[in-house]
N, C-alpha and C positions, 0 to 999 in steps of 0.2 A: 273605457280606458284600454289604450291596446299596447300592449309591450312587444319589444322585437328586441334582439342583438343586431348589431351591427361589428364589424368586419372591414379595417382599412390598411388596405398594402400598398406600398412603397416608400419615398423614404419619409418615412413621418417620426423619428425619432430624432431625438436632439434638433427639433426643429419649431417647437414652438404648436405640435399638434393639439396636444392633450388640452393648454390652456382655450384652443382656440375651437377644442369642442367645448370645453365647457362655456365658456361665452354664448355660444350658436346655439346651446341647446338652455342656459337660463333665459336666452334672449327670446326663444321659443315658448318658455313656460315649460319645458319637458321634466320631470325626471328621471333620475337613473347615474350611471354613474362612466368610469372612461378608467384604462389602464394601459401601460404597454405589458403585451404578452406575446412573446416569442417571435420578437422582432416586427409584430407590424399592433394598431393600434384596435383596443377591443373595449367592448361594452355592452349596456343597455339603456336604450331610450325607452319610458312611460307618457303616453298622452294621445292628445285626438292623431287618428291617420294621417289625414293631410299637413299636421304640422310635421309629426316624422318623416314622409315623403319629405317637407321640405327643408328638413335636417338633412338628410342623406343629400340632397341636391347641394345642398351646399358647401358638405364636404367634401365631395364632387369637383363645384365650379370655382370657390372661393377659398380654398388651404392658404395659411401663411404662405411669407413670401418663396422659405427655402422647400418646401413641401414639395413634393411631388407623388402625387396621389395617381395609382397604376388599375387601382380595384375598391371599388366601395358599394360591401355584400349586405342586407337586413336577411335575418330568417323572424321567426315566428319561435316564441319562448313560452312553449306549453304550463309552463310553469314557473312560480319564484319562490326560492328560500327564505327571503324576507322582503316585505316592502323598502322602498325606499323613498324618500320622503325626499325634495331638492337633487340635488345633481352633484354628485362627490369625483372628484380626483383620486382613483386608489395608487396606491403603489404596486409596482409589477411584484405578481407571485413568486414564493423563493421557485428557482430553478425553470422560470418561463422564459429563461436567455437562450436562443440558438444563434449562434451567430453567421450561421451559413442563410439564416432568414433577413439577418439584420444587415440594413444600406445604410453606408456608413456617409453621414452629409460632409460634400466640400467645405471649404469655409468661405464665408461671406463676405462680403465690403459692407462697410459701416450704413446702416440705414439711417433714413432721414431723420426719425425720433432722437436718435442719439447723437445727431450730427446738431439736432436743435441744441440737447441739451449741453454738447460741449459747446456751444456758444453761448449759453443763459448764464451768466454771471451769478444767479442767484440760485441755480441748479447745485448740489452737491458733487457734482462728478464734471463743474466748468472746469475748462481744457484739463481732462484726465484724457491718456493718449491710450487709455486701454477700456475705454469704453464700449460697451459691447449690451447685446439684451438676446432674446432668442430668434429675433429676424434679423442677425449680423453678428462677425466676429469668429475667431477662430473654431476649427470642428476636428478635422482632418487632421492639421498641423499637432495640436495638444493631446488628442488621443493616444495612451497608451495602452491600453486593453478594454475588452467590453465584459458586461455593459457598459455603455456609456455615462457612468458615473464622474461627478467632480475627482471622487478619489481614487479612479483609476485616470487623470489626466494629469498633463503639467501644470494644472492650477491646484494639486492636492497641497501644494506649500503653501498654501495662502488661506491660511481660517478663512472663514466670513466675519466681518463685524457683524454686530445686531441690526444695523438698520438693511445691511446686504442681503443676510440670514432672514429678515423678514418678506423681504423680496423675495425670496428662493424659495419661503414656503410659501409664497400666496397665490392661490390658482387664479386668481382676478388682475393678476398682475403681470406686465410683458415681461418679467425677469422670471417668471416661475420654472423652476429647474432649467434656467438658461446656466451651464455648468462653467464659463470662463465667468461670472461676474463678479465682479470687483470693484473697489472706489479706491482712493487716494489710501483711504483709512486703511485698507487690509489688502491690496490689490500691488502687482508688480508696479516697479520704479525704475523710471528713466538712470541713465548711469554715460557721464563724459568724462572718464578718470576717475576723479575725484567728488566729481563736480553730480549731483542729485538732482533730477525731478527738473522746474523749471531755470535751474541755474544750468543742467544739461545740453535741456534743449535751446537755450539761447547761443549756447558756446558752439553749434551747432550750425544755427543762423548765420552767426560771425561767421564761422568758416565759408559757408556756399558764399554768402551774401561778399566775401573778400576774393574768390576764386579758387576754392579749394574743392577739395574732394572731399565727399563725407561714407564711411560704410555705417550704416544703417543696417539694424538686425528688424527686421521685417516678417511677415505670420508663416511663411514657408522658410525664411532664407535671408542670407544678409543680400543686402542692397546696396549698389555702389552710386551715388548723387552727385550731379555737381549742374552749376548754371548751365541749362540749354542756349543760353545766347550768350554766353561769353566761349568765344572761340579758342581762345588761349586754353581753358578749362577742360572743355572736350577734347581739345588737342591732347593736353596731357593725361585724361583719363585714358584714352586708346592708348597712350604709348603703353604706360604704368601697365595697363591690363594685357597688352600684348594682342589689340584689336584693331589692325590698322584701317576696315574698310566696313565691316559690317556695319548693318545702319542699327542705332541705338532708340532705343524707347523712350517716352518724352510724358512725364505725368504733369496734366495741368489742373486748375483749381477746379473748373467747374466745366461747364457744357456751352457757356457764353465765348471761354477763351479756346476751349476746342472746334470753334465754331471758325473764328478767327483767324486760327490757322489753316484748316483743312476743308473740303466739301465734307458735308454730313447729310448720311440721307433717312430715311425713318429707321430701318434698318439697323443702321452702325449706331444711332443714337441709341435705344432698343440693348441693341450691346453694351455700348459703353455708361450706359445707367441700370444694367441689371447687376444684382449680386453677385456675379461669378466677375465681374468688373477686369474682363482682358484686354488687351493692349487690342486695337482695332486699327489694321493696316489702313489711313483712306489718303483719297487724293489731295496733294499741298494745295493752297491758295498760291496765287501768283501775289509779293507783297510788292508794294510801294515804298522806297523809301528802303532806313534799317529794315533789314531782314531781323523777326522776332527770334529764331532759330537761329544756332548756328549753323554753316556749309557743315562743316565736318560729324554732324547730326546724320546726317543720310547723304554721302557725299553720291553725286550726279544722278539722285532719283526723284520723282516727282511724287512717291507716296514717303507718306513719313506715320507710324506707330507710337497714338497718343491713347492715354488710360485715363483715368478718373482717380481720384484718391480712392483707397484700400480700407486704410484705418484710418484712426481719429490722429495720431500721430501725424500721417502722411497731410491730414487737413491742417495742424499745426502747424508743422513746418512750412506747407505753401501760402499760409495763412501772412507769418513772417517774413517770408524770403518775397512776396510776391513776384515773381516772374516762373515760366515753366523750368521743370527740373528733369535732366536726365536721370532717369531711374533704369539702372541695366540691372544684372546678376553677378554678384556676387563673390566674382572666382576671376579665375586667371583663365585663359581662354582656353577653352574646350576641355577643362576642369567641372566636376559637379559643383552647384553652387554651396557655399559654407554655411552651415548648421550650429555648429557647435563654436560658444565662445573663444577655447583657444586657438581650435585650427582657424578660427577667422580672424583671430590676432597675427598667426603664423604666417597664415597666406595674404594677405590683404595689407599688412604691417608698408608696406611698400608700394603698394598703393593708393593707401587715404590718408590723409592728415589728419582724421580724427575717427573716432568712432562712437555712433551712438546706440547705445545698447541697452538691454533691462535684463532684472533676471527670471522672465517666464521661458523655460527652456523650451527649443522648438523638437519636437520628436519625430518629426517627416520633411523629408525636404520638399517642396513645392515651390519652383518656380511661374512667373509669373505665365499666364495661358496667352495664345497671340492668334486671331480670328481674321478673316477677312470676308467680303461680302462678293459676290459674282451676279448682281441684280439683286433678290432675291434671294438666295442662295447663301448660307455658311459655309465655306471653308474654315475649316478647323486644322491649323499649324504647328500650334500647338496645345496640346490637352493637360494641363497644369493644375496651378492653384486658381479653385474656382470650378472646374469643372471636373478635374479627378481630385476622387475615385468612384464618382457617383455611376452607380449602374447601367449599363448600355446592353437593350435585351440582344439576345441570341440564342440560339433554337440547339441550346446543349443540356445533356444531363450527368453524364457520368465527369466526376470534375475534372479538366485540361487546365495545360496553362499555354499561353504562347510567350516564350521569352525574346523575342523581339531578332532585330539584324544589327547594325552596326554603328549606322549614324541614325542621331535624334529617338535615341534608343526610349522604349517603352516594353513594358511587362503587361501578361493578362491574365488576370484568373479567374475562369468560367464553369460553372457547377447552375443547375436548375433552373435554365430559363433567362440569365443572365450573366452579366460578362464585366471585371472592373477592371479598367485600364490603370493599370500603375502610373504614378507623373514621372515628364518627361526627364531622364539621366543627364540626356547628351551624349555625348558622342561615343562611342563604348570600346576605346582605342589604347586607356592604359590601366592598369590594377587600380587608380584611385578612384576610377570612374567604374569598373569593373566591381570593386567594392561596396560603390555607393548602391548599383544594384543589387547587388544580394543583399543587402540591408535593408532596401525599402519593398523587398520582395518577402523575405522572412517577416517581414512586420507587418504588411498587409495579408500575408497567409495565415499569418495571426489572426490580425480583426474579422476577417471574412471567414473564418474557420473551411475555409476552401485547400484542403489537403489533395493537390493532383496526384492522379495517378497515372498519367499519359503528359509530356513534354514534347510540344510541337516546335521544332526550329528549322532555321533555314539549310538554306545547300549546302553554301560555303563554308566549308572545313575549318578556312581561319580565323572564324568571328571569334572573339571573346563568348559570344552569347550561346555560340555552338560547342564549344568547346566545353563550357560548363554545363551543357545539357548533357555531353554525354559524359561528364563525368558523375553525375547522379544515379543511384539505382533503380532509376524508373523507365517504363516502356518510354519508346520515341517518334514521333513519328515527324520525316522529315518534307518540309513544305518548301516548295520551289517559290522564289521570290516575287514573284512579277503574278502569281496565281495567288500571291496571301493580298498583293494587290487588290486583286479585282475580289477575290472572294470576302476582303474586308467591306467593300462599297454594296455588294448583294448580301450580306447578313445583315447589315446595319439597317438596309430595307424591305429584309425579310422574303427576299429572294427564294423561291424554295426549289424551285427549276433549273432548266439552262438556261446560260445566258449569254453573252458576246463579251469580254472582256479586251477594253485598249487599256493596255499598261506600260505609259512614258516616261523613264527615270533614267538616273545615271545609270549604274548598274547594278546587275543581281548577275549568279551565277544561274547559269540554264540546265534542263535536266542532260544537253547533250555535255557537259562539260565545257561550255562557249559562255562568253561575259554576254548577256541579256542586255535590252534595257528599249526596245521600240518594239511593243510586241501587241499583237491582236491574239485573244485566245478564246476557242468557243470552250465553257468551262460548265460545270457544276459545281456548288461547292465541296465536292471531293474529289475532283475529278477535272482534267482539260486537256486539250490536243491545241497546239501551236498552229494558226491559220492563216498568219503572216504576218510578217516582220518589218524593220528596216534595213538596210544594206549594210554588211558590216565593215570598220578599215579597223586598220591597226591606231594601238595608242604608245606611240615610241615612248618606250620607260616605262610602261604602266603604270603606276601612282603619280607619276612625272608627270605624265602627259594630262592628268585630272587635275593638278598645281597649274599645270602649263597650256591654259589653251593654244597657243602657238604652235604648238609641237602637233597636239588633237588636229588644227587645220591642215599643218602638213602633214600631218599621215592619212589623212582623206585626203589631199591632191596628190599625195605619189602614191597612195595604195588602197584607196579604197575600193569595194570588191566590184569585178567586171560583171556585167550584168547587158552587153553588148551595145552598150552606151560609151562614145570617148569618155577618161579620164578629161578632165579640164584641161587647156590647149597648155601646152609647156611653158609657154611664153608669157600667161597669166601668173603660171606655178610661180615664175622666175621673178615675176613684179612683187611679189605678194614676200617671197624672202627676202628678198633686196634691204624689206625694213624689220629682218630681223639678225640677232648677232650670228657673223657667219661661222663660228665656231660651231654655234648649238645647232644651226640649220646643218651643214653637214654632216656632224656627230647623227642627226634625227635620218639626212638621206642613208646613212650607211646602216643607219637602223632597219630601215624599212626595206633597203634595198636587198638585205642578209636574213629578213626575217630574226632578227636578235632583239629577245628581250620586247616584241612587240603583240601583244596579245590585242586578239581581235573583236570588237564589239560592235553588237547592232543596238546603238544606242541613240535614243531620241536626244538625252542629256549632252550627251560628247557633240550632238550636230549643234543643239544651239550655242557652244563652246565653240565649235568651227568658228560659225558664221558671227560670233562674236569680235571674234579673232580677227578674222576676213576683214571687216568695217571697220578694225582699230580699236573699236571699245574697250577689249582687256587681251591680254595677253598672259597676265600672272594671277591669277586668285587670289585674296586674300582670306574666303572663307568660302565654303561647300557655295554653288551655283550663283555666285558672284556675278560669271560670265551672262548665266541664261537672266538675272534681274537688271544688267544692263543693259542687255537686248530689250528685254521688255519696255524697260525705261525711255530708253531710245525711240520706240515705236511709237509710243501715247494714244492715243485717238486719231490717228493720222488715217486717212484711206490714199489705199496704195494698189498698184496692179500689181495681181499674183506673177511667181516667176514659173519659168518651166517646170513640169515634175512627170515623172514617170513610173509607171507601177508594172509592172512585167512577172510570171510566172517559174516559179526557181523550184528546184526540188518537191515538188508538191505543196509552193506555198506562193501567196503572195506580195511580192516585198517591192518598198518603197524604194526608186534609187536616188538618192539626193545628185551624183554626179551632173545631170541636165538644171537641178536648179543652183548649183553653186556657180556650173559655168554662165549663165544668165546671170546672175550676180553678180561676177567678179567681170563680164562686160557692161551691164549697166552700169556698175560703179566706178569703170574706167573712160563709160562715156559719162559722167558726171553725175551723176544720180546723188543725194544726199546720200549717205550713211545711214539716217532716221525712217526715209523712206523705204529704204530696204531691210528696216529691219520690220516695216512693217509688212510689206512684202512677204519677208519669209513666212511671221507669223501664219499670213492670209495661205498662201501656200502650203504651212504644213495642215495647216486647219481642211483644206478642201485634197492633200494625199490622205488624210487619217479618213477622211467622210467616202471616198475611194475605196480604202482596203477595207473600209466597213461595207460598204457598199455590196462590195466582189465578195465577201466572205457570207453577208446573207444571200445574197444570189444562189450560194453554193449549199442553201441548206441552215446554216446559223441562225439564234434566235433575234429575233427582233425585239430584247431590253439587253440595253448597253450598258455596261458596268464601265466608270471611270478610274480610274488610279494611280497612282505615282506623285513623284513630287512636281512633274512638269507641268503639273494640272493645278499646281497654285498658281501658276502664271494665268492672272485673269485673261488676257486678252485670246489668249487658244484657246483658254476652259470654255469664255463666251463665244468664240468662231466655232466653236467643235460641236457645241450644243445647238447651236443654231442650226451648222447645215445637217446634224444628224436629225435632229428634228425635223426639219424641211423632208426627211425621208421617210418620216410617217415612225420614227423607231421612237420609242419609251427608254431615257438618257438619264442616268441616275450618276448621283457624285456623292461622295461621303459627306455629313455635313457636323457630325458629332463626333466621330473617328477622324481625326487626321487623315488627309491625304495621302501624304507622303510615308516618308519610312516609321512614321511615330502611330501610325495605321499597322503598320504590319505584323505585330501581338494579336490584336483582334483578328484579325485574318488569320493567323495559323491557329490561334484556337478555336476556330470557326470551320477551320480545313478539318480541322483534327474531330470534331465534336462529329460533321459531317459521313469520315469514315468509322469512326466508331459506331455510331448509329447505322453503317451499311452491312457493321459484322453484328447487328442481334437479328 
């Protein structure tokens, strides 16, 4: 008989481990026993070698669904205090809680077991909308402090009945310490007014099913619903919310009717049926006939963002209503989503015609997560409910935090080897939203018992998020924008070297005091020199001119910088204002012409804004890079010949001049060229200048692995141009794929930057 301990780290708590060692190990014949101790999960297995090997392997290969197993150790146990006879479930030892050890699980979508049982009529817990076991159901959201206890969550109001309570203790059973469970009998209740349980949620039905709006309290956040194909419907949700343009999320019943509407490849399927269940951006079907969707869903795109059902709830409801449902967030626009029942009465009261609610209180806000695929490849857009706040490694020790930039704001705090991304805020622009951060910052510094002692933030003086950094008594250390970029994408793949950094976003502040935003950096991650850029022009109005892409083109055609290339011929300038109002055109020449109020940017973001402009597509925004997803849109699959482009040596760097390919534009488009083609054109064009100044910049000495970054790299069709011809160069091309791309990325990068210098002063 040969005894060992065993030893498993990562997130195996509140996840279903413990029962699912004991399974694998009576299934074995083994004894011994199983506990949680100090945050990761411990024991002893009894019996022949080879079955133990094939215990450990299985621990290994086969963990429950939410599991994620990092490290699985046997030693050799010279000794025992007492035999043990079968295989026990202990309970964790008083004071084995650290919770700087302890990974604290996302929450889940509803797994198949329990999707059975709310449909078996003769189940106890048929259509119970809070159905849940310990491979599904709330984790993140209910947690109030750890351990991870029922009576430290928002289910401590809710006894157990006996038959629930015998579930909870039986280690043979999928409910065994699953801490939301509940039935009808002792479990939270649906609420429409007045109206209970299943008189709730019919009155709920009637509403969609009539053309209304419904807000739905949901496992992160209230929910705002109404019919995806009655036009009238979405019309009026956008107004009520105050969302004129952004494209809206679309939950359907199953994978048959996601199938339906959109291309699905193994990939996005993969996604859209694992537990983290986010909204997966793919490409529409072309329909026949009624369109299932409405236009106003995604007006003039050709991808549209469909999810699975979450909860047993969310299956109810499409169960009734059959047709798909918009499911957005919960707020008023560019507001954090509502939490708390009154403020979701207060703010919402004038946007939904009903509301359906319960009362399990939600203690985290978590909006929904939004994925996209680039081949192969995740893009991660947003890191939400479902995938925060689960651990993401990073090569830190002494604990940091990075509190984020401005827009699609995210937090990080990093201590021992790992790093948890806070869920996404939004936009980090007024006290409510500024609020919502320090709240879900203090509460996650809570559960992770991750106490920084160094605060990493960006340049810019004016963020909210810098501003509260330095209002804190702790060290600072300040991270340049466009470097927490690329230093996000080389930590998250463990980068430990130099590397080449392309970082394409609207803007960041630059360390020379200049707005950033088209930048090649060779970097370490503590460390980078500027290798070359794009050309910069003015943006008359500054914030104006990011509202205004019209204003952004003209100030590239009267001012963007000379670089010994013609400005565009006057007489294109002249065609291109003609169809804008001549007041603003003016007001913008005498802008440009006085240098007033025109600050200057070498920005990848502001050019696809141009060339938006340019072809008609948008001239006003109605939400952050409106302009660059209608380019996008516009392009499709289409092949197109590249336009002119020039890359020339400036100050010791080398910078892309768009001037030669805007004037090639704006004469093919005047010799007739479609709009679509040329936006596919640019695309191709910036894709083979970016492969150019990477090119020149290894030439020069620079590593050959490229770090990608920014938000212009969600745009699939340059992410795949870029990666292509950098690869065709023999270079090693990495993109974030669990970290956000874009600015909801830039927390892990500056706690990444920060952990980096700290580690160069021991």
């Amino acid at each position: 008989m040969t005894v060992r301990r065993f030893h498993v780290e990562g997130t195996v708590q509140g996840v279903g481990f413990r029962p699912f060692v004991y399974r694998t190990a009576v299934g074995l014949g083994l004894d011994g026993w199983v506990a949680n101790i100090n945050g990761h999960v411990e024991g002893e297995v009894a019996g022949p070698p080879l079955d133990i090997a094939e215990f450990a392997t299985r621990l290994r290969t086969a963990p429950p669904a939410l599991a994620r197993v990092r490290r699985v150790q046997l030693a050799a146990v010279p000794t025992r205090s007492a035999p043990c006879h079968g295989f026990q479930v202990r309970p964790s030892p008083p004071g084995a809680t650290d919770p700087t050890q302890l990974e604290i699980p996302p929450d889940a979508a509803i797994c198949e077991a329990c999707l059975r049982e709310l449909r078996d009529p003769r189940n106890r817990r048929h259509r119970y909308p809070f159905i849940n076991c310990t491979d599904c159901g709330p984790r993140a959201t209910i947690i109030e402090d750890l351990p991870y206890d029922r009576i430290r969550t928002a289910m401590r109001r809710f006894p157990l009945c006996a038959e629930c309570a015998a579930e909870y203790a039986d280690a043979a059973d999928r409910r065994f310490h699953a801490e939301p469970v509940a039935c009808p009998a002792c479990g939270p209740r649906l609420a429409w007014g007045e109206l209970r349980g299943e008189e709730a949620l019919r009155a709920a039905v009637k509403t969609l099913a009539e053309g209304g709006i419904v807000a739905l309290k949901g496992l992160g956040g209230y929910q705002l619903l109404c019919d995806a194909g009655e036009s009238a419907a979405v019309a009026r949700l956008r107004k009520r919310k105050h969302r004129p343009a952004k494209p809206l999320a679309v939950m359907v019943p199953d994978l048959a009717t996601a199938r339906r509407l959109a291309r699905i490849g193994a990939t996005e399927q993969e996604a859209l049926t694992s537990p983290e269940r986010p909204v997966v951006l793919l490409a529409r079907r072309r329909w026949r006939g009624a369109p299932p969707l409405a236009s106003e869903v995604h007006p003039g795109l050709s991808r549209v963002g469909l999810f699975l059902p979450t909860t047993g709830l969310h299956h109810l409801l499409l169960d009734e209503v059959a047709r798909p449902l918009v499911v957005t967030s919960g707020n008023l626009s560019d507001e954090p989503i509502a939490i708390d029942d009154t403020e979701a009465h207060r703010t919402l009261a004038r946007v939904a015609d009903g509301f359906l609610t319960h009362d399990r209180p939600i203690r985290s806000r978590y909006d929904d997560s939004v994925v996209q695929f680039a081949g192969r490849a995740r893009i991660t857009i947003r890191r939400a409910r479902g995938l925060a706040p689960a651990a993401v490694p990073l090569a830190v020790r002494e604990p940091v935090a990075g509190v984020g930039a401005q827009s699609k704001h995210t937090f990080t705090l990093a201590a021992d080897g790992r790093a948890h991304l806070g869920p996404h805020t939004g936009d980090l622009a007024d006290m409510t939203t500024h609020e919502a951060f320090v709240a879900s910052y203090e509460h996650l510094k809570r559960l992770t018992g991750i106490e920084p002692t160094v605060l990493a933030h960006d340049l810019h003086p004016g963020y909210l998020s810098t501003r509260w950094a330095e209002e804190q008594s702790l060290r600072r250390i300040p991270v340049q924008h466009h470097h927490a970029h690329v230093a996000a994408c080389a930590a998250e793949h463990g980068v430990r070297g130099p590397f080449l950094g392309v970082a394409y976003d609207g803007l960041g502040l630059g360390d020379d005091g200049t707005l950033w935003g088209g930048e090649i950096l060779v970097a370490t991650l503590s460390g980078y020199h500027r290798a070359g850029r794009f050309a910069t022009a003015p943006l008359p109005g500054g914030d104006a001119a990011v509202r205004h892409p019209s204003r952004t083109a003209l100030g590239w055609l009267l001012g963007g910088e000379t670089l010994g290339s013609p400005r565009p011929y006057p007489w294109l300038t002249r065609r291109f204002t003609e169809r804008l109002d001549p007041t603003e055109a003016a007001a913008v020449r005498a802008m440009v012409a006085r240098d007033v109020n025109c600050p200057r940017a070498s920005s990848a973001g502001r050019l696809f804004d141009t060339v938006a402009a340019l072809l008609g597509l948008c001239d006003r925004v109605g939400y952050e890079g409106e302009a660059a997803v209608l380019l996008e849109a516009a392009a499709g699959d289409l092949h197109a010949v590249p336009l002119d482009h020039r890359i020339v040596r400036a100050r010791g760097l080398w910078v892309y001049d768009p001037a030669p390919t805007l004037v090639d534009l704006l004469q093919r488009q005047l010799g007739g060229e479609p709009a679509r083609l040329l936006a596919a054109a640019f695309h191709l064009t910036l894709a083979i200048a970016t492969a150019d100044l990477v090119a020149r910049a290894v030439a020069d000495g620079a590593p050959r692995t490229v770090c990608l970054g920014g938000g212009c790299f969600v745009n699939r069709r340059l992410l795949t141009e870029v990666r292509r011809r950098l690869h065709a160069q023999g270079l090693r091309v990495l993109v974030g794929g669990q970290v956000p791309v874009g600015d909801g990325g830039i927390s892990y990068g500056q706690a990444a930057v920060a952990a980096a210098r700290l580690a160069g002063e021991r």
